[in-house]
N, C-alpha and C positions, 0 to 999 in steps of 0.2 A: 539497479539504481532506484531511489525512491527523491520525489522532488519534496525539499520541507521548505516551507514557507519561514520567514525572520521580517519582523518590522525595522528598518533603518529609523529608530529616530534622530539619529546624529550621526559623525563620524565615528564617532568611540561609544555610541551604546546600541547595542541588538538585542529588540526582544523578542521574547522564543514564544511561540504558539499558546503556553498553557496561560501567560498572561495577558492575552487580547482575542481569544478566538470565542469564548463564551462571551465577551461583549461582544462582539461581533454578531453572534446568534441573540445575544439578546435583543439589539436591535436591527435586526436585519440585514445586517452586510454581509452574510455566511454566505450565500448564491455569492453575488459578486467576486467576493473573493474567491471561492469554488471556481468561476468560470475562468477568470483572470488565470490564476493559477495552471488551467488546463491549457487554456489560449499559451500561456509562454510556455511552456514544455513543446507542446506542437510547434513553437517557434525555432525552438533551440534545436530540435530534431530535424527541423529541417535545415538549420547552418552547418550540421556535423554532413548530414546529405552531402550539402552545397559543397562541403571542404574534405570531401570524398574520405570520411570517419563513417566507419560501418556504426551506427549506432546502432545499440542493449535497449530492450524493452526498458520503460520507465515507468515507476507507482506513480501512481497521484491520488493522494487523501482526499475524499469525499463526505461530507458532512450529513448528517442525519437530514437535515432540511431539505439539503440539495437533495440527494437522491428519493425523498418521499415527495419533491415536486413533481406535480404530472406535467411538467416542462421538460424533464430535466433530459429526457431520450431525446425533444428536438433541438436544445441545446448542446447536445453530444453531437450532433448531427448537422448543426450549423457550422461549429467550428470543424470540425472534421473536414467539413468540405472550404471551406474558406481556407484552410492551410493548405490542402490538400496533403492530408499525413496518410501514411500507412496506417491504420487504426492495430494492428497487429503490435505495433510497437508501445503500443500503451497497455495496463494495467489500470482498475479504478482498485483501491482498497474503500471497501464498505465498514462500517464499524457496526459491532450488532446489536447494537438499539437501535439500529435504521431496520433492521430486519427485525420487529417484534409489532408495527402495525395491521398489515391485512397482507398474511402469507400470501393469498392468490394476488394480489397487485405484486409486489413484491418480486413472484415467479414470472410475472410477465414482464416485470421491466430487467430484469436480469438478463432475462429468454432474447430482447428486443438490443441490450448492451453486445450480448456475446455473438448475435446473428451478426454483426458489425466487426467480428474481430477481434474484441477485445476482451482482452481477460479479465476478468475478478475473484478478488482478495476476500477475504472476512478478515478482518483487522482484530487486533488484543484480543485471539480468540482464550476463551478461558477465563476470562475478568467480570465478564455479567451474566449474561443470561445460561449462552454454552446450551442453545435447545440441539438434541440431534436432529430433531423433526426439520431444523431446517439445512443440515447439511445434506439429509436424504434428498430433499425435493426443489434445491435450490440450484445442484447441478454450480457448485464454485468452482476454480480453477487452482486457489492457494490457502491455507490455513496460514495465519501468522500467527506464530507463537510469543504470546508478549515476552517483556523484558521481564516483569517481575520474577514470572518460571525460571529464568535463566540466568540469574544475578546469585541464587545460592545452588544452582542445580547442583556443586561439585561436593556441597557439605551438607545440604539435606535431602533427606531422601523422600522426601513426600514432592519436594517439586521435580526430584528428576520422576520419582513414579506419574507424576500429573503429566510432565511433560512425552513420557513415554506411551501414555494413555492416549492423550491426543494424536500424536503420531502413526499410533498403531489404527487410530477410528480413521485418521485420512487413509491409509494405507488401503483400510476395509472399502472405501468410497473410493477409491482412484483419484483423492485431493494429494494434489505438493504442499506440503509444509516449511516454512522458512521463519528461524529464530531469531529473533531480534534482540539485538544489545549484547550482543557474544565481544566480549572483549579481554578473553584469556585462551590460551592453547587451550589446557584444561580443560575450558567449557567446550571448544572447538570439537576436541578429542572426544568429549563423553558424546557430544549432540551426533556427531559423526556414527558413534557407537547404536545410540541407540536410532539410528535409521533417519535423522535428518537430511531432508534433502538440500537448502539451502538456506546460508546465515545473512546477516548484516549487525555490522556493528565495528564501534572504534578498532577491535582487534585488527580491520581490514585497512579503516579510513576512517579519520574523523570525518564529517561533512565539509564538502567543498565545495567552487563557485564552478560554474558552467567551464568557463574556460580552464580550470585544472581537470576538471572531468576528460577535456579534447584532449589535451595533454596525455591524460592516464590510457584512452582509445588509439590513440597515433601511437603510443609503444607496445599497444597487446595486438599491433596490426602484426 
């Protein structure tokens, strides 16, 4: 599961990330919402607890800002202990233009997330920078494979090659790769083929609210 933020401005209108989260960074409300965001997931995990739902690790997108705070490890670490969650059950996906200021800061807050339990993501890997240097020395736990790669994997061949490539470098590192935006057999099939190890996308589930989530947990009991 991955948690995706929506602004309710109304009954009948919801807006989606890409149109309010660079305001957000522009004027400084990106933290805020980062923590908010982690806070209710720790929340929700503990009602599925409560209502004896084995719950699935869960992502949670992290913003360049946030994670290039030198707050942001006792920040993980307040809340953590104020829910009191399993940290195990959480995932952070990093995006990598967070990882392109000072590699050694970088490997120590990563080092300081994962001694906690928690795993991390590199996010849209493939879309910007794509340094190997820092999958060697960064010690991630999952490669995501953006949607772009995987929207024409089935009819051209340079993104199934792209997307094969990456696959094959986490293989080489001992990283899980997971494709995002798979929403045909087809893509299912080939991603399958060429060694993916896990998807998300409409194909599965469009996005849904916490309480269908309980729902969908209480029938795979």
């Amino acid at each position: 599961m991955e948690a995706l933020i929506r602004w309710n401005h109304s009954k009948e209108v919801l807006i989606y990330p890409k149109e309010f989260i660079y305001i957000a960074e522009k004027y400084g409300l990106i933290t805020s919402i980062d923590k908010l965001v982690l806070e209710m997931v720790c929340e929700q995990i503990n009602k599925w607890v409560e209502m004896k739902i084995n719950p699935i690790n869960v992502s949670i997108n992290i913003s360049q800002i946030q994670f290039n705070d030198n707050k942001f490890v006792d920040t993980i670490d307040s809340i953590i202990s104020n829910r009191k969650i399993n940290p195990e059950l959480l995932t952070l996906e990093i995006p990598e233009t967070a990882l392109i200021q000072d590699i050694d800061c970088d490997k120590e807050n990563l080092k300081k997330i994962k001694e906690r339990g928690i795993s991390i993501s590199l996010d849209d890997f493939g879309t910007k920078y794509s340094c190997l240097n820092y999958l060697k020395l960064l010690h991630l736990d999952t490669l995501k494979i953006d949607k772009s790669f995987v929207d024409e994997i089935c009819y051209r061949k340079v993104d199934k090659s792209i997307v094969l490539l990456i696959i094959n470098i986490a293989k080489i590192l001992g990283i899980k790769t997971i494709a995002e935006g798979v929403e045909t057999q087809d893509q299912l099939k080939l991603l399958n083929s060429l060694g993916c190890n896990e998807y998300q996308g409409y194909f599965f589930s469009k996005p849904v609210n916490a309480k269908e989530i309980g729902r969908i947990l209480i029938k795979q009991k």
